[in-house]
N, C-alpha and C positions, 0 to 999 in steps of 0.2 A: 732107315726110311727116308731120312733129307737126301741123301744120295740118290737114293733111289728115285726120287722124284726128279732132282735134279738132272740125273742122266737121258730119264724118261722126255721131260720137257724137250732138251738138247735134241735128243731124235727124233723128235716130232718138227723141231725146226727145221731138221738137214734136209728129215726125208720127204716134206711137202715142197721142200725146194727155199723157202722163207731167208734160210739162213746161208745157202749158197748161193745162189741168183743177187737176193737182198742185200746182202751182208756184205758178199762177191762184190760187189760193183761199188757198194761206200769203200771197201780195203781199198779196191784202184784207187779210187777219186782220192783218200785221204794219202795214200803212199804219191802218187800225183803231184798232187797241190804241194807237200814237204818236201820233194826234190824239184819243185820248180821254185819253189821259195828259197830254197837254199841257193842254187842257180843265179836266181834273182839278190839275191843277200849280199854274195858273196861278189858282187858284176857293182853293184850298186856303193857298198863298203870301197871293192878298188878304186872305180873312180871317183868317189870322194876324197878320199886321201890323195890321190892323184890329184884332183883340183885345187885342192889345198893347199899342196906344198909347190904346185906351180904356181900360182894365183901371187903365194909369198915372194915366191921366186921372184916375180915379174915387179914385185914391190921392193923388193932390193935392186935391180937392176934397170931401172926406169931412168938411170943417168940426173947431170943437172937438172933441178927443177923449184920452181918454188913452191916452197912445203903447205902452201894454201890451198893451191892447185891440185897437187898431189892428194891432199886430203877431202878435196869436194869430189875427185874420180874413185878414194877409198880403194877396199880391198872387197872381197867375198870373203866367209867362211862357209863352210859345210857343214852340218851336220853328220856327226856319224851312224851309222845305221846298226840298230841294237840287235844282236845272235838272234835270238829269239824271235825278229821278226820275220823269220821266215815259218813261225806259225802264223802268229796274229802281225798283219802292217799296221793295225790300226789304224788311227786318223791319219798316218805317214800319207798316205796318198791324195789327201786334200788338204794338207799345211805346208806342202813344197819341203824343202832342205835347204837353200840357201836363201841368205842373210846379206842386200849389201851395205856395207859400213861406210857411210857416205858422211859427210860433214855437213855439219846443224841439224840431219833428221835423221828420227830413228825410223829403221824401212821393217818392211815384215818380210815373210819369208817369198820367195818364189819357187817358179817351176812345182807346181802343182801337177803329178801326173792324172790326174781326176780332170784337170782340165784338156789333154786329150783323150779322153775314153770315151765312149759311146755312151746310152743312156741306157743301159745296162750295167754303169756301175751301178747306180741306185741301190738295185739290190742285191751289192755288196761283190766283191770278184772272188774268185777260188782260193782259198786258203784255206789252212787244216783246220784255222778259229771257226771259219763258217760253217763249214762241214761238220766240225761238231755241236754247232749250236744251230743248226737247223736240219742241217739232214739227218744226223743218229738219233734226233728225238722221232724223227719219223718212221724211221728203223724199228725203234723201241716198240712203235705202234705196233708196225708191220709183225711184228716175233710177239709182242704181249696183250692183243687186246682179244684174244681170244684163251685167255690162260683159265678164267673162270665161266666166262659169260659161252664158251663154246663148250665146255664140259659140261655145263647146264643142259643145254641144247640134246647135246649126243646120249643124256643120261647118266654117266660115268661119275659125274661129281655126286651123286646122291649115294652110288656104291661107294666111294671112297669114304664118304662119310658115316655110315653103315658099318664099314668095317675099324672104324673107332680111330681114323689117323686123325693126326692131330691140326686144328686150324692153325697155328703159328707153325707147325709143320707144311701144311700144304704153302702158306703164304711166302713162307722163307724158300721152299724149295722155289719154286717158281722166279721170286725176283731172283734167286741168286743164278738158276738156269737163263735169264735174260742178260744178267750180270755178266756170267762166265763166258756167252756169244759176243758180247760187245767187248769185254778185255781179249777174245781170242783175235778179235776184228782191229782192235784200237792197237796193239801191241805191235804189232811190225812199224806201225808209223811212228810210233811214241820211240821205239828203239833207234830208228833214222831221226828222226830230230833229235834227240838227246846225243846221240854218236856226233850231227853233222855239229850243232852248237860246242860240243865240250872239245871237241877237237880243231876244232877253230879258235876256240877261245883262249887270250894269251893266258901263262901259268898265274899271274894273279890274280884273275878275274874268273878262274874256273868255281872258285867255290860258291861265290854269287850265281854264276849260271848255274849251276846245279843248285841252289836256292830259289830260282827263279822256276826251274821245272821241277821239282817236288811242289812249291806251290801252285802251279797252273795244273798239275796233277788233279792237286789237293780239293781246287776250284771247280773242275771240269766234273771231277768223283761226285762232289755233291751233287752236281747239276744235273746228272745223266743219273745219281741214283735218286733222287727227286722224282724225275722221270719215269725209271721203270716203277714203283710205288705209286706214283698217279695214275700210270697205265694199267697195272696190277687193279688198284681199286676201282677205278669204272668198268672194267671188267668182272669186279665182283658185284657192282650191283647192278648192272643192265642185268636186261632177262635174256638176250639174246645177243651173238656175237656182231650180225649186222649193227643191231643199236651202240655196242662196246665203239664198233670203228666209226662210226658215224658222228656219235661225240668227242672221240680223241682226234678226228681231222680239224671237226670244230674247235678244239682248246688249240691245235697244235695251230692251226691257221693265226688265231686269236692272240695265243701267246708269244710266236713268235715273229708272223710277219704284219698285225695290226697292231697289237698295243705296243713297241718301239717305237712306231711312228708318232699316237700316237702320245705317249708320253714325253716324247722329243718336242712334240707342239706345246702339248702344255708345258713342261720346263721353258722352253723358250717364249710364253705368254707373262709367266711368271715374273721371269728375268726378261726381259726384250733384250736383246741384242739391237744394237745403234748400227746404223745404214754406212756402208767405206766412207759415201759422202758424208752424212752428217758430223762421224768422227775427224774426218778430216778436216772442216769446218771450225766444226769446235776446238779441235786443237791447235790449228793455224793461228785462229782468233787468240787463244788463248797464250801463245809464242809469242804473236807481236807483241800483246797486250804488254805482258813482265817483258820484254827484250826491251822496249821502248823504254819505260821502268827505269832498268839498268843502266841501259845509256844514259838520263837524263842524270842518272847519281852519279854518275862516276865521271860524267865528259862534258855532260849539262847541255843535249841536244835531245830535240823531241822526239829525232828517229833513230833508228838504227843504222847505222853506216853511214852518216850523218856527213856530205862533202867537208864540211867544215871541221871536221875531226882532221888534226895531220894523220899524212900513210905512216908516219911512222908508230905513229899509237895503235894502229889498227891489228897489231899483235896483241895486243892489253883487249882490245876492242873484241877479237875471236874468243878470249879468255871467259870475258865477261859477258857476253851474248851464252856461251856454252855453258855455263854454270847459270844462267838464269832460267834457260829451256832446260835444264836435268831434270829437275823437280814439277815443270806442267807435263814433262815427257812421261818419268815416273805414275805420274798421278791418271794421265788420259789413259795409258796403255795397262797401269795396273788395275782401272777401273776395268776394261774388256775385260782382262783374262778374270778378274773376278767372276765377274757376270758368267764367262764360261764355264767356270771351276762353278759357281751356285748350280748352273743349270745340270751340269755336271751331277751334285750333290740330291739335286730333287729324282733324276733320273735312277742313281744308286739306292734313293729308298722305296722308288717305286718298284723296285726288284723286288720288293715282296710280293706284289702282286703279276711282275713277268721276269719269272728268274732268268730268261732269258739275256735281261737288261743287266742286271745284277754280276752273269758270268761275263755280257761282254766287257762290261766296267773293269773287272777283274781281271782279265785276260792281258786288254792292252796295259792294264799298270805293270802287270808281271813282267810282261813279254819287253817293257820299255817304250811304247809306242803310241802311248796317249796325252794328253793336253795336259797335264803337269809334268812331266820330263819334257815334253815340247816348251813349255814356258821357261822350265831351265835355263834350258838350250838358248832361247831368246834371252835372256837374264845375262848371259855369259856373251853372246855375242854383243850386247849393248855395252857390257863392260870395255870389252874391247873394243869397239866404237869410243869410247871415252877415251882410252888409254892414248888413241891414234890423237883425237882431239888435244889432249892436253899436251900432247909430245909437242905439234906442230906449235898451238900457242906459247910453249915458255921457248922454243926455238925462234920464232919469231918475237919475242920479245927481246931477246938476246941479238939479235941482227938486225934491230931495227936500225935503219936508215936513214942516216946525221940529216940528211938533206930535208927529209921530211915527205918527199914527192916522186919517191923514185921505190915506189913498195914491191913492185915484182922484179926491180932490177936482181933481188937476190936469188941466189938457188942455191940450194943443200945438196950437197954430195951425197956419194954411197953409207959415209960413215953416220949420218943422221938418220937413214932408212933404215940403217940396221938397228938405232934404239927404241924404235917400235919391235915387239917381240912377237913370233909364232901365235898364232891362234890356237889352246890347246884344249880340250873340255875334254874333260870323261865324263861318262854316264854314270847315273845316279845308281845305287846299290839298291839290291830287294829292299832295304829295309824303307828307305823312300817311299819305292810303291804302299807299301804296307802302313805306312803312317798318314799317307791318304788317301786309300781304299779300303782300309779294313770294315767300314760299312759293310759294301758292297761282299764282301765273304762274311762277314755276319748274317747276310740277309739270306746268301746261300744252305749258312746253316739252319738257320730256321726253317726254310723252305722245307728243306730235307725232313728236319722235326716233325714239319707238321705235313706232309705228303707220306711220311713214316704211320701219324697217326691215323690218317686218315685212310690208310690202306689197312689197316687190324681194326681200326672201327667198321669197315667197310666188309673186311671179312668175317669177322667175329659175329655178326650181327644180321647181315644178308644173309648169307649160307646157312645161318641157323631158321631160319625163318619160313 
């Protein structure tokens, strides 16, 4: 009998057109969006690594120079661009990719491609993540809100119950007939991303990628079976099919393009986020304050760079300014990303109330593409900002100059740019994402649990009635 219903439902889809026409047009968009993302992935990954390793290039070959100079013009690093973001770019497109490593400040990232897009990012650009978190839930509508609330109507569901089938029969046949359209529909895409990602990916890194899409599976399964079960239930208790879709426009409007938003306000009321100006204020202030500090202990002047200092100390002088700004640099920049990462944190358990928020949280961790592997990434480039810093200070310490007044007379050769090293980072492993979002897929499951329950209370209960 579950078959049976199950096949029945299916052909009710094709033949009103629901599932062809419907169905037909999310298949393009999602197979679409996966090979323009790959396209894009793969265009984006080349020339970063291409920047990269010219970028270094252009830092070993810079000829005589004095290593102070050198280090106030820095290097770039790139970010690399994670497989998987050619489902989900996540916030990739409004945190930029590179980094420059400039001397005394720590920079943030540039080239934002959000800053030139039209005002049509807003709501979000084409990618397979979006397509499945807003359009298949409206699919789900389109194919289920008439699963009970229209056999009401037509009469039909009174004979079925008549003839003694069973309600966890009728309710399973049907999610699982909504279920088996949406995997016939989801599958050729899921096949080209999994193909385009594992086949790109080097032999060590394959078993994490495929880590990574079993869980974005695992994420997207709840989300969409959450879905057809909320669809399923309002449909079993409206009296009438117009009322079924009438309400599910309303939840799907509500759930997915209102409450993001906003919940994204209140997290960020919550946590405020500090103005570019103010933080840079505060942290300038906060540089002179301890640089001055430093200097007065170690050289016993008020300012920093103090004429009265010899040039020839002013290698000691780099040393000690840079190690005094690590720790207000540390502290102003790990307070933001905090702040980010909290608001972050209130959004992941507002997923309870819009799974929608829940799966995006989950997606870009999986996929590599959200504000904790972005903070990484900043983590390791600072690093290497330091690295550059210290080199140049005990080099200048080492050649400072007997005379005392003749500080840029030096210049460092090819063989001193070569003891700054490669920029290298890899990306963090699923298990990363997984240690801080597993919220966010707890909350999915629940979701499920209780859109589960509420579709068998809903049928158990209305249809009897």
């Amino acid at each position: 009998m579950l078959s049976l219903i199950v096949r029945k439902e299916i052909s009710e889809f094709a033949r009103d057109g629901r599932l062809i026409f419907a169905g037909g047009l999310m298949l393009i968009l999602l197979v679409t969006a996966i090979i323009m993302g790959w396209q894009q992935q793969s265009a984006l990954q080349a020339e970063r690594a291409a920047g990269q390793a010219l970028d270094y290039k252009a830092w070993l070959n810079q000829g005589p120079r004095h290593p102070h100079t050198a280090a106030d013009q820095g290097m770039h690093v790139f970010k690399p661009q994670p497989l998987l973001s050619l489902i989900d770019p996540g916030i990739d497109p409004y945190v930029g990719s590179t980094i420059w490593l400039r001397g005394h400040r720590q920079s943030e990232t540039k080239f934002r491609p959000a800053q030139d897009a039209t005002g049509l990012q807003r709501f979000g650009g084409l990618s397979a993540a979006w397509i499945l978190q807003i359009l298949v839930p409206l699919l789900v509508i389109i194919l289920g809100f008439g699963t009970f609330a229209g056999e009401r109507e037509q009469g039909t569901l009174r004979q079925l119950l008549s003839l003694g089938v069973p309600l966890w029969q009728l309710l399973w046949g049907k999610v699982l007939a909504i279920g088996t359209a949406l995997a016939l529909l989801i599958a050729p895409g899921a096949l080209v991303a999994a193909g385009a990602s594992l086949l790109t990916a080097e032999v060590i890194t394959r078993f994490d990628v495929a880590a990574r899409l079993l869980l974005m599976g695992l994420g997207y399964s709840l989300y969409l079976g959450a879905t057809i079960f909320l669809v399923v239930a309002v449909s079993a208790v409206c009296r009438s099919a117009r009322a079924s879709l009438f309400w599910l426009l309303a939840l799907w409007m509500l759930g997915t393009l209102i409450a993001p938003r906003v919940i994204a306000d209140v997290s960020g009321k919550i946590y405020p986020t500090p103005t570019r100006m103010g933080f840079e204020a505060d942290m300038s202030h906060d540089l002179d304050s301890t640089s001055a500090k430093a200097w007065k202990k170690n050289f016993g002047v008020e300012t920093a760079w103090d004429p009265t200092v010899p040039l020839n100390k002013w290698g000691k002088g780099l040393q000690v300014d840079d190690h005094a700004g690590y720790g207000v640099l540390d502290q102003h920049f790990g307070r933001l990303w905090d702040t980010f990462e909290r608001q972050q944190q209130v959004q992941e358990v507002a997923g309870l109330v819009a799974p929608v928020v829940a799966v995006r949280a989950f997606s870009m961790a999986v996929a590599g593409t959200d504000f904790s592997q972005h903070r990484d990434f900043s983590a390791a480039a600072e690093r290497q900002r330091r690295v550059i810093q210290e080199t140049v200070g005990h080099d200048l310490i080492d050649h400072a100059d007997p005379l005392g007044n003749q500080h840029f007379s030096y210049k460092a050769g090819s063989n001193f740019w070569a003891k700054v090293p490669p920029f290298r980072y890899t990306l963090p492993t699923f298990g990363f994402a997984l240690k801080r979002h597993w919220p966010s897929l707890v909350a999915l499951i629940l979701t499920f649990c209780a859109s589960l329950s509420f579709a068998w209370v809903a049928v158990t209960r209305r249809l009897t009635v």
